[in-house]
C-alpha positions in Angstrom: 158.0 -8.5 -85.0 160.0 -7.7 -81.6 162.8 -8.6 -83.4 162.3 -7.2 -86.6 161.4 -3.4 -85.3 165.2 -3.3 -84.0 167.0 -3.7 -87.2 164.5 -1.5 -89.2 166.6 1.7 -89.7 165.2 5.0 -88.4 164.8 6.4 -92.0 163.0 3.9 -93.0 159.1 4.9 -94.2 157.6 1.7 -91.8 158.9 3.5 -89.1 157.5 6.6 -90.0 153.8 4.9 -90.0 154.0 3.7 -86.9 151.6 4.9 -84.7 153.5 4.4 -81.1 157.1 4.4 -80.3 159.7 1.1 -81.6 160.6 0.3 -78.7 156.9 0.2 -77.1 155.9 -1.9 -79.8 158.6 -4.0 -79.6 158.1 -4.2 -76.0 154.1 -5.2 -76.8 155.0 -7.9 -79.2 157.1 -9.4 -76.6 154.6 -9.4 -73.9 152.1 -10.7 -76.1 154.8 -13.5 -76.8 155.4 -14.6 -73.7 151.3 -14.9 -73.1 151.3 -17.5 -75.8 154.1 -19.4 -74.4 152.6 -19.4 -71.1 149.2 -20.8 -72.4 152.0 -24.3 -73.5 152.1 -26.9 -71.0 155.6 -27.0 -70.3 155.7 -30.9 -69.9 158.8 -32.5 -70.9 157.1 -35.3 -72.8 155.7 -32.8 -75.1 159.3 -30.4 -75.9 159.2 -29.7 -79.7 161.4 -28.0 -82.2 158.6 -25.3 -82.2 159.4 -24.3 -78.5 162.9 -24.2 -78.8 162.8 -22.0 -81.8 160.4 -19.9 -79.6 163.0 -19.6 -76.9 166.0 -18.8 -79.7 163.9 -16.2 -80.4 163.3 -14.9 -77.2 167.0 -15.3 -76.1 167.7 -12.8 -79.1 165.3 -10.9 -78.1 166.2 -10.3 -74.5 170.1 -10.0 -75.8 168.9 -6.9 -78.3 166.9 -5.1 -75.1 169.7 -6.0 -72.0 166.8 -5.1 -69.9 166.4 -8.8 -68.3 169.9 -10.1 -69.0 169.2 -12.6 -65.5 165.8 -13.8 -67.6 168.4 -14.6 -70.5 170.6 -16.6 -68.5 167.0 -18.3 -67.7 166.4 -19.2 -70.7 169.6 -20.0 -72.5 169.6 -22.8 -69.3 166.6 -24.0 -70.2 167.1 -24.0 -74.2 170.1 -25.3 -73.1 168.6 -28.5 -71.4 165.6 -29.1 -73.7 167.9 -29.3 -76.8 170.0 -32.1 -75.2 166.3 -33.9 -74.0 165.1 -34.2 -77.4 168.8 -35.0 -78.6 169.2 -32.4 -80.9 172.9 -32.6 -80.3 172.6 -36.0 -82.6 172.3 -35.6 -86.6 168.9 -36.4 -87.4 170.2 -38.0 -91.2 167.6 -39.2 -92.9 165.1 -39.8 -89.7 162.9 -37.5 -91.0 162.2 -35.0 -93.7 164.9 -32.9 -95.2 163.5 -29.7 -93.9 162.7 -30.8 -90.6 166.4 -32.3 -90.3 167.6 -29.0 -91.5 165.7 -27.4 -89.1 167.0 -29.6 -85.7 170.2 -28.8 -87.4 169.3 -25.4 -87.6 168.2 -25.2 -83.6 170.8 -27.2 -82.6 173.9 -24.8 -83.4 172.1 -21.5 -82.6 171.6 -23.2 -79.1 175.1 -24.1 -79.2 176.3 -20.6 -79.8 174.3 -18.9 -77.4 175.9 -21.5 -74.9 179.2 -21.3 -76.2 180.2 -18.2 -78.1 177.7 -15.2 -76.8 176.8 -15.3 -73.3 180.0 -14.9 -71.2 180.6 -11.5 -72.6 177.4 -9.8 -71.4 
């Protein structure tokens, strides 16, 4: 939803039924976010694909705002480093179900592009 309320246009009726402003809500869902990642043991035995796709999100997130672009270099590092631990980078054919190895797949080259492609230019 932090996402999502900064592509809604402004004309849009959801955004005239909102009862505070986008980018306090935004800002909310966020927060709110980040105290549900906190409450995750970050152990590195225990790194799943749900985690990374937490931090993508976040990562786009923080890129959308600019507000904490030092907290985005943060955590494109550490996405950066847990993809490579649970060897993303490797094609997962056939080690587990279709979905889930479309989904490494999936996690694999958004991490890449944030490293690669969108980070040196903010």
């Amino acid at each position: 939803m932090a996402i999502a309320l900064h592509y809604v246009p402004d004309e849009h009726e959801v955004v005239n039924a909102l009862s505070e402003a986008r980018t306090d809500l935004s800002s909310r869902y966020y927060r709110l976010m980040l105290e549900f990642m906190a409450r995750e043991p970050m152990d590195s035995s225990q790194y799943g694909l749900g985690l990374v796709e937490l931090l993508l999100a976040q990562s786009q997130y923080l890129s959308l705002t600019q507000v904490a672009l030092e907290e985005l270099w943060r955590v494109r590092g550490k996405l950066v480093t847990i993809a490579l631990a649970m060897g993303l980078h490797r094609d997962p054919v056939g080690a587990n179900l279709p979905e889930l190895d479309e989904r490494k797949r999936w996690a694999w080259w958004n991490v890449y592009m944030l490293d690669v492609y969108a980070l040196p230019f903010v």
